[in-house]
N, CA, C and O atoms as CSV, one atom per row, in Angstrom:
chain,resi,resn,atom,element,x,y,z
A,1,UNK,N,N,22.594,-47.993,-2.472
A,1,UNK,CA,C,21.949,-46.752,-2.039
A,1,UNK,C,C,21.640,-45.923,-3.290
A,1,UNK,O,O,22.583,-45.674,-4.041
A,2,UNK,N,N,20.388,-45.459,-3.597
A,2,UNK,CA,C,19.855,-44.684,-4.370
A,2,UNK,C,C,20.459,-43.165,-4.222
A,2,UNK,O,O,20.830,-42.701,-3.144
A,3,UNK,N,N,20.504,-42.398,-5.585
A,3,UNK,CA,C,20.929,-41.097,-5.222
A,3,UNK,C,C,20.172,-40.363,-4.736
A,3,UNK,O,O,20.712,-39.466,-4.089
A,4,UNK,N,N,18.775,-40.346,-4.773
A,4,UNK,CA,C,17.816,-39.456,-3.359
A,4,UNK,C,C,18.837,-39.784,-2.064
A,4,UNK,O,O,19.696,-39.120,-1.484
A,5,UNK,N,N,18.365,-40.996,-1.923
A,5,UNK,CA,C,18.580,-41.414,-0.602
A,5,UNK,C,C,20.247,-41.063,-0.040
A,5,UNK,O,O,20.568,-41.028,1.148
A,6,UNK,N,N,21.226,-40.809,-1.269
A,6,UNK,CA,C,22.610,-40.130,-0.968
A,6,UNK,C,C,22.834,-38.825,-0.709
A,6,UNK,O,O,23.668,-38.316,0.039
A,7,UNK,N,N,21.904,-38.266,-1.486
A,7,UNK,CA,C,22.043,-36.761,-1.373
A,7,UNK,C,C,21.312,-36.164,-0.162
A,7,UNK,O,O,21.633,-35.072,0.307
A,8,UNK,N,N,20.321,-36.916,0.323
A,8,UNK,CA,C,19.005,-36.760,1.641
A,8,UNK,C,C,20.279,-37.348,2.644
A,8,UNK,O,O,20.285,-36.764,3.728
A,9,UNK,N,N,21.198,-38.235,2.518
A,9,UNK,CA,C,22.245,-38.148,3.616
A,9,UNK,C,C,23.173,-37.134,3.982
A,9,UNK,O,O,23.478,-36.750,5.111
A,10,UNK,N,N,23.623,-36.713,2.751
A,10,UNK,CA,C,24.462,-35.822,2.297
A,10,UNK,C,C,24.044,-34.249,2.922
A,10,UNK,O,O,24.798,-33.291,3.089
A,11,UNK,N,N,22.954,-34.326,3.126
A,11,UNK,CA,C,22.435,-33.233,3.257
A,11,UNK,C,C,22.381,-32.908,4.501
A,11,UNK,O,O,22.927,-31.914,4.978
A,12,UNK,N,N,21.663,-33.793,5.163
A,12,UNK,CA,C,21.263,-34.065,6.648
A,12,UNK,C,C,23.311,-33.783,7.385
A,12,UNK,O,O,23.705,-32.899,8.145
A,13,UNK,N,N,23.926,-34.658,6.891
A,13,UNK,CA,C,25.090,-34.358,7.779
A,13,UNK,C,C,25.819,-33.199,7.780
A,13,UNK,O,O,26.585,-32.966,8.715
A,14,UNK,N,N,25.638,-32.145,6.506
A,14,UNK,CA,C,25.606,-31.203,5.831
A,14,UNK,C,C,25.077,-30.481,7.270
A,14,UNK,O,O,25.844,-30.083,8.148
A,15,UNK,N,N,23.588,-30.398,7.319
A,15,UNK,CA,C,23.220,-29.577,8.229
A,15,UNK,C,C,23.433,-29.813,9.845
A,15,UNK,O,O,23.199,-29.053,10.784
A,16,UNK,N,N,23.950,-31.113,9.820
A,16,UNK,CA,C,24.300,-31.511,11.231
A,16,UNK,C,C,25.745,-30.473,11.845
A,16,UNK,O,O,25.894,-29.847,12.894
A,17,UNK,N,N,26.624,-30.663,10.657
A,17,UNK,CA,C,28.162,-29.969,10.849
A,17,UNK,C,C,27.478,-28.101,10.837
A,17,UNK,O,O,27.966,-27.245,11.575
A,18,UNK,N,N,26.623,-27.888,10.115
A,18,UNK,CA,C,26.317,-26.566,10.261
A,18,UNK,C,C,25.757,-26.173,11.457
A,18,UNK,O,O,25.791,-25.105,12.068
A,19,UNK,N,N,25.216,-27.275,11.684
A,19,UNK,CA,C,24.379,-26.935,13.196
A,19,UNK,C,C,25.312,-26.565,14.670
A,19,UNK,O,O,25.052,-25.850,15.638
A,20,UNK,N,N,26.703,-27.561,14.257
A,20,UNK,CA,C,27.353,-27.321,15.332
A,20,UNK,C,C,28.511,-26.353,15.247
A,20,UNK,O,O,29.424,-26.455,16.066
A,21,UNK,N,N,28.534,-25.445,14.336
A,21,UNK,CA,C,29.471,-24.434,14.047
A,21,UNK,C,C,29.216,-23.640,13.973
A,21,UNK,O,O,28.100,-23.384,13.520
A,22,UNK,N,N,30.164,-22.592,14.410
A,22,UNK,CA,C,30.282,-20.917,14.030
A,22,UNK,C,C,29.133,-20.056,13.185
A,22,UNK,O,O,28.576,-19.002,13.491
A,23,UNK,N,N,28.985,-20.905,11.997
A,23,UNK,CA,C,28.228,-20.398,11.209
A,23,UNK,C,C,27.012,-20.080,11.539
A,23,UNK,O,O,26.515,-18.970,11.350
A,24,UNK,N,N,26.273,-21.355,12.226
A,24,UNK,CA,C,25.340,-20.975,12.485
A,24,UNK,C,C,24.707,-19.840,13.385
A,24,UNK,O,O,23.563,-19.402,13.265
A,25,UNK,N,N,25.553,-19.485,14.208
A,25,UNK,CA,C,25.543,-18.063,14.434
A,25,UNK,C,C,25.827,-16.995,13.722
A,25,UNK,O,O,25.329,-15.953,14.148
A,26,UNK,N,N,26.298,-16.943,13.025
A,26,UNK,CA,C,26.626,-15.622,11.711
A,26,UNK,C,C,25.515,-15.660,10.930
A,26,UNK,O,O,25.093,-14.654,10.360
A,27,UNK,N,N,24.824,-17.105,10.822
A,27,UNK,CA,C,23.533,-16.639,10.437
A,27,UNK,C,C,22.133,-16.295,10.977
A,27,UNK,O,O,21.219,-15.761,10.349
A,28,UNK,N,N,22.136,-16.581,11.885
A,28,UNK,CA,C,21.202,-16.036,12.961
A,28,UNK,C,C,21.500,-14.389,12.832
A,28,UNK,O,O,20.681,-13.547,12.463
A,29,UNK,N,N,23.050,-14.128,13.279
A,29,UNK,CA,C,23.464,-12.651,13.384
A,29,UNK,C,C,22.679,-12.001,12.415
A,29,UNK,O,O,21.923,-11.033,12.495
A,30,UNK,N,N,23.112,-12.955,11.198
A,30,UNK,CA,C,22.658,-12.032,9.826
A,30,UNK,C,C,21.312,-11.315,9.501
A,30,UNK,O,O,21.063,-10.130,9.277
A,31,UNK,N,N,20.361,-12.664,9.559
A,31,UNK,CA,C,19.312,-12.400,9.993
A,31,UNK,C,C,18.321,-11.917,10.782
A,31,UNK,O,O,17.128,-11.897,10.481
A,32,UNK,N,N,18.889,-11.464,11.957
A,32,UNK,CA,C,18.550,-10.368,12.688
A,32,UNK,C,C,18.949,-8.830,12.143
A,32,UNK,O,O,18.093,-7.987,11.874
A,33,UNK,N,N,19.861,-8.692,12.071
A,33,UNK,CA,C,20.665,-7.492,11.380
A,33,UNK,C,C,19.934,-7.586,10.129
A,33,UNK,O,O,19.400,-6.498,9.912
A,34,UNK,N,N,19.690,-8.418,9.229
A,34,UNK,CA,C,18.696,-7.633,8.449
A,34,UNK,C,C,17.305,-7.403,8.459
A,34,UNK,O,O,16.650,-6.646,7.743
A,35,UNK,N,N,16.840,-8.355,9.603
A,35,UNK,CA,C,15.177,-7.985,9.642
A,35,UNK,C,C,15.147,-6.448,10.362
A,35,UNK,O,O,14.090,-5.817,10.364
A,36,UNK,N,N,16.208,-5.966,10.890
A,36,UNK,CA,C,16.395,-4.755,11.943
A,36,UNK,C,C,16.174,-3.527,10.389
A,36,UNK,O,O,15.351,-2.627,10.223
A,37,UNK,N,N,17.185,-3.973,9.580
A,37,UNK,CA,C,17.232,-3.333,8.822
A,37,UNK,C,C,16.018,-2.538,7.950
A,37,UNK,O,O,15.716,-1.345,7.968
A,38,UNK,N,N,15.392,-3.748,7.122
A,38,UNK,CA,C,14.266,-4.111,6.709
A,38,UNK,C,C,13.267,-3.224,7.419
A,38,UNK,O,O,12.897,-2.289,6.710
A,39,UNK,N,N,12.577,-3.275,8.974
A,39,UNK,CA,C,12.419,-2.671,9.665
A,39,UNK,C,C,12.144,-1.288,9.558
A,39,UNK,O,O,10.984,-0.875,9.585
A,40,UNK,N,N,13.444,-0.292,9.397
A,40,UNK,CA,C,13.736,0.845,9.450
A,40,UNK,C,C,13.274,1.216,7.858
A,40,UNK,O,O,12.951,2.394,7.704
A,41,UNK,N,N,13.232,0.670,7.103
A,41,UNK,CA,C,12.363,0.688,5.334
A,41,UNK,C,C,11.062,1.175,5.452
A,41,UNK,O,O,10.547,1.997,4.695
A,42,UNK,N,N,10.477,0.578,6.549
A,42,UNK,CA,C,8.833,0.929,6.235
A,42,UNK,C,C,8.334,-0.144,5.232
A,42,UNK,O,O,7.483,0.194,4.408
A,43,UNK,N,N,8.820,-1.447,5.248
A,43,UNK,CA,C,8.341,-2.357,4.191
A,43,UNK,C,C,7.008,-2.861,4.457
A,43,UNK,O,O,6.347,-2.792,5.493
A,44,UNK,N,N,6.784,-3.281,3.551
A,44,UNK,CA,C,4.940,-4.111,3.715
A,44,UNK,C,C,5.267,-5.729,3.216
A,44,UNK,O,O,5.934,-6.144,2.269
A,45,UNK,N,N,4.590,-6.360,4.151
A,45,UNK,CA,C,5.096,-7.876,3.813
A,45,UNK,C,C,4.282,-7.782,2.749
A,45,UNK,O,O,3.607,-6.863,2.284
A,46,UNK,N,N,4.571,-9.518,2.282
A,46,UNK,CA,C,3.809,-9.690,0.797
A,46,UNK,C,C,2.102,-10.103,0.928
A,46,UNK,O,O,1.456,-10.327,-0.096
A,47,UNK,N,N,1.593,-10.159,2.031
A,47,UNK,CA,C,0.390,-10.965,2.345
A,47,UNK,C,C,-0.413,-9.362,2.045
A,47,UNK,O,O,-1.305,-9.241,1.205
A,48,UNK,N,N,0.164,-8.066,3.006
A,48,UNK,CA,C,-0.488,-6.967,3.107
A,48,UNK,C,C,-0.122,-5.782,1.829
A,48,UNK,O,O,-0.408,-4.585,1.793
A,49,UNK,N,N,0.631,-6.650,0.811
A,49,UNK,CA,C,0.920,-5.925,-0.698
A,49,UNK,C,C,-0.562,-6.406,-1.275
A,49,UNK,O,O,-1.396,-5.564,-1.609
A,50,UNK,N,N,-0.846,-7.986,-1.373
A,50,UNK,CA,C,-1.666,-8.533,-1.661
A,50,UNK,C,C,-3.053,-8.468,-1.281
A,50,UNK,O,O,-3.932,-8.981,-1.973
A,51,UNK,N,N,-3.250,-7.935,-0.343
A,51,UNK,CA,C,-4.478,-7.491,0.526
A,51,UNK,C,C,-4.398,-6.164,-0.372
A,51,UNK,O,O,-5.277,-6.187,-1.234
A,52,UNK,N,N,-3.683,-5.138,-0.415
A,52,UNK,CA,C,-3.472,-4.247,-1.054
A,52,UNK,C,C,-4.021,-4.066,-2.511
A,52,UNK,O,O,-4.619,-3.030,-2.803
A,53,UNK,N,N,-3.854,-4.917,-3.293
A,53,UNK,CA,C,-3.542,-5.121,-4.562
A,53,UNK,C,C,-4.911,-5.715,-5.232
A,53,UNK,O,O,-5.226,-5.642,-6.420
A,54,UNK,N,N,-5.880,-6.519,-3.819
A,54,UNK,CA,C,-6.984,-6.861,-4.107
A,54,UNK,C,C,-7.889,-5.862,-3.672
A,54,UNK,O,O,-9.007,-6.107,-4.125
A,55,UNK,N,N,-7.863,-4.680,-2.873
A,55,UNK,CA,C,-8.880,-3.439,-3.022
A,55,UNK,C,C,-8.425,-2.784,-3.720
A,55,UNK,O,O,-9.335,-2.219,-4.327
A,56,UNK,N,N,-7.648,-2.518,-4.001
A,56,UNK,CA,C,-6.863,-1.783,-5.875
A,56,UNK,C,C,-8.080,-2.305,-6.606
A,56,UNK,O,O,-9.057,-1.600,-6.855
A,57,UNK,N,N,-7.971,-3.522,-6.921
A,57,UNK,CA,C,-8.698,-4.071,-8.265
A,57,UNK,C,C,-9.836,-3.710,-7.967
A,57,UNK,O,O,-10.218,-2.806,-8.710
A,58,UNK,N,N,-10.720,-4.072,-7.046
A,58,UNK,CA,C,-12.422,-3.438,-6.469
A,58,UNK,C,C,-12.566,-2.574,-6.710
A,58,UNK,O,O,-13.444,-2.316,-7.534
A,59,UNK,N,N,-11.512,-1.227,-5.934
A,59,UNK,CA,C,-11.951,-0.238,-6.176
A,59,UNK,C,C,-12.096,0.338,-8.380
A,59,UNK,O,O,-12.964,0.850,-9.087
A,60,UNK,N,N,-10.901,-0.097,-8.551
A,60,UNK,CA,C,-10.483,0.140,-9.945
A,60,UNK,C,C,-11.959,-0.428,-10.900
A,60,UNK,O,O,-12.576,0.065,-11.844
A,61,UNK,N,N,-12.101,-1.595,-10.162
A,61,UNK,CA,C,-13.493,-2.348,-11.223
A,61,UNK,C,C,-14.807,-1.255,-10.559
A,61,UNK,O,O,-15.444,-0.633,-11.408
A,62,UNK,N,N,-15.047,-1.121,-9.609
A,62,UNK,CA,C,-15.992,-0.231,-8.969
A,62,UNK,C,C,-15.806,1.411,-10.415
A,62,UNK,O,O,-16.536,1.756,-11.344
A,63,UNK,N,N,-14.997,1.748,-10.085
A,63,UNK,CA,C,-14.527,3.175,-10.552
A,63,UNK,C,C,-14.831,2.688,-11.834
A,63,UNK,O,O,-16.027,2.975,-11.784
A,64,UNK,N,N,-14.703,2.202,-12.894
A,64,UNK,CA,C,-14.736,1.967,-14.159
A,64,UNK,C,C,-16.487,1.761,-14.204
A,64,UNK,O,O,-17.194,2.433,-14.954
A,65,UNK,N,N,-17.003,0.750,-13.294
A,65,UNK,CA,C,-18.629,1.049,-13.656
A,65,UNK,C,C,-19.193,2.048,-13.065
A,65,UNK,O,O,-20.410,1.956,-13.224
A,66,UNK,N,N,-18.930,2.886,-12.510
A,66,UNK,CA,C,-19.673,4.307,-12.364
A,66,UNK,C,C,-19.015,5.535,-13.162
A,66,UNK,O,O,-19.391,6.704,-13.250
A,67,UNK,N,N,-18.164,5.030,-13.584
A,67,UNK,CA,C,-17.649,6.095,-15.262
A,67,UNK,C,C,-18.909,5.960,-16.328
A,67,UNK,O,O,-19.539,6.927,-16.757
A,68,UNK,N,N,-19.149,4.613,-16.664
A,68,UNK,CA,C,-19.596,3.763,-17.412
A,68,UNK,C,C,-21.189,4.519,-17.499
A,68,UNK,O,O,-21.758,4.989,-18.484
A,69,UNK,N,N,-21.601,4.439,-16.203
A,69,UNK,CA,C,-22.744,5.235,-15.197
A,69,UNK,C,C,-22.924,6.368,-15.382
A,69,UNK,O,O,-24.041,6.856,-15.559
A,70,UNK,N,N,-21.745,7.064,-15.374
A,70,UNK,CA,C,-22.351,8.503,-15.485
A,70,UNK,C,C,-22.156,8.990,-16.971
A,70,UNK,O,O,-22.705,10.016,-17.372
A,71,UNK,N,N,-21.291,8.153,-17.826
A,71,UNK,CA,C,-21.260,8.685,-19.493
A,71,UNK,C,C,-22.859,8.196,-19.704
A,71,UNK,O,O,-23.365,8.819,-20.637
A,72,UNK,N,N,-23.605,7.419,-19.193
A,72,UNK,CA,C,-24.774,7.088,-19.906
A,72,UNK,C,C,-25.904,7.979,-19.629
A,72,UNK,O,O,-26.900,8.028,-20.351
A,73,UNK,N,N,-25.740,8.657,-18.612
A,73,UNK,CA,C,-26.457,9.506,-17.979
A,73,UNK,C,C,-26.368,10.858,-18.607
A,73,UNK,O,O,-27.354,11.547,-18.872
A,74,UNK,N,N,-24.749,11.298,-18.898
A,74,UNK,CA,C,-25.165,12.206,-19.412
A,74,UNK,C,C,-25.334,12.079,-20.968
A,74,UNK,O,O,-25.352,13.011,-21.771
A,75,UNK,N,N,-25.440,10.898,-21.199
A,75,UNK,CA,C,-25.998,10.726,-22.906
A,75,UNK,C,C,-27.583,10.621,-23.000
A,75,UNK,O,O,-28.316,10.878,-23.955
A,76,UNK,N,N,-27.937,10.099,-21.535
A,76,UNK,CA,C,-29.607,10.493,-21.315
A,76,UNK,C,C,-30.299,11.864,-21.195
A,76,UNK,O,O,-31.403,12.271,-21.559
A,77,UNK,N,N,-29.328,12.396,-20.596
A,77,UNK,CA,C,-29.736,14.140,-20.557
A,77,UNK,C,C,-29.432,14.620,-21.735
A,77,UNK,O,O,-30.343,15.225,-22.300
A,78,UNK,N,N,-28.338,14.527,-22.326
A,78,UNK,CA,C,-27.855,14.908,-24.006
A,78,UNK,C,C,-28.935,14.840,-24.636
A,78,UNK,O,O,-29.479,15.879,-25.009
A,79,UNK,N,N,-29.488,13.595,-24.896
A,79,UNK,CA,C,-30.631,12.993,-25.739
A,79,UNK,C,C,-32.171,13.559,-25.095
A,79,UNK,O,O,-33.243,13.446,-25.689
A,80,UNK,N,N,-32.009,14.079,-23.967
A,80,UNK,CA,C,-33.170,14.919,-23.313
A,80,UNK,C,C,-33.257,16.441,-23.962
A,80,UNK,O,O,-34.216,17.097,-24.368
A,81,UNK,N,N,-31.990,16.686,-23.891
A,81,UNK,CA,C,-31.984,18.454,-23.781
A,81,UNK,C,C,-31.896,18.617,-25.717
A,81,UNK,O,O,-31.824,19.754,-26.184
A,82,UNK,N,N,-31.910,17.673,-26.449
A,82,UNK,CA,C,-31.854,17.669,-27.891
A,82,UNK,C,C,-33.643,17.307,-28.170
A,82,UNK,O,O,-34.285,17.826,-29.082
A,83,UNK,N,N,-33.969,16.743,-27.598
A,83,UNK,CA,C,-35.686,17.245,-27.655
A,83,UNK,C,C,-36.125,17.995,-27.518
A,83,UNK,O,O,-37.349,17.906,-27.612
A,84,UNK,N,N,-35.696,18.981,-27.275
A,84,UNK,CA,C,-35.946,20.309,-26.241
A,84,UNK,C,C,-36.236,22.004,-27.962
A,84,UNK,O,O,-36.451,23.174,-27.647
């Protein structure tokens, strides 16, 4: 027997004995009790940080070319009102 194939046993019976014990309710418990928790945070999953984080950048790249926009503009009027 290969050691994948020992440790992929090892494992499996691993989760078999977990499956049929105590524990596995304390972790269920747990995990409820903290998504409850979590919950009461006001958290933002990571998909809607990321959704987040990509109109950040738009807007941020947007905002930087109409800076860009209006310094040239008023270097067009500058260069207008110096003819003057």
């Amino acid at each position: 027997m290969d050691m994948n194939a020992f440790f992929n046993d090892l494992q499996g019976k691993f989760n078999q004995v977990l499956e049929n014990s105590p524990a596995k309710d304390v972790q269920q418990n747990m995990k409820a009790m903290m998504s409850q928790g979590f919950a009461k945070l006001d958290l933002v999953t990571r998909e809607e940080f990321d959704i987040q984080s990509q109109v950040l950048a738009k807007t941020r790249a947007r905002l930087e070319a109409l800076e860009a926009r209006v310094a040239e503009l008023e270097a067009r009027i500058a260069r207008g009102q110096d003819k003057d």
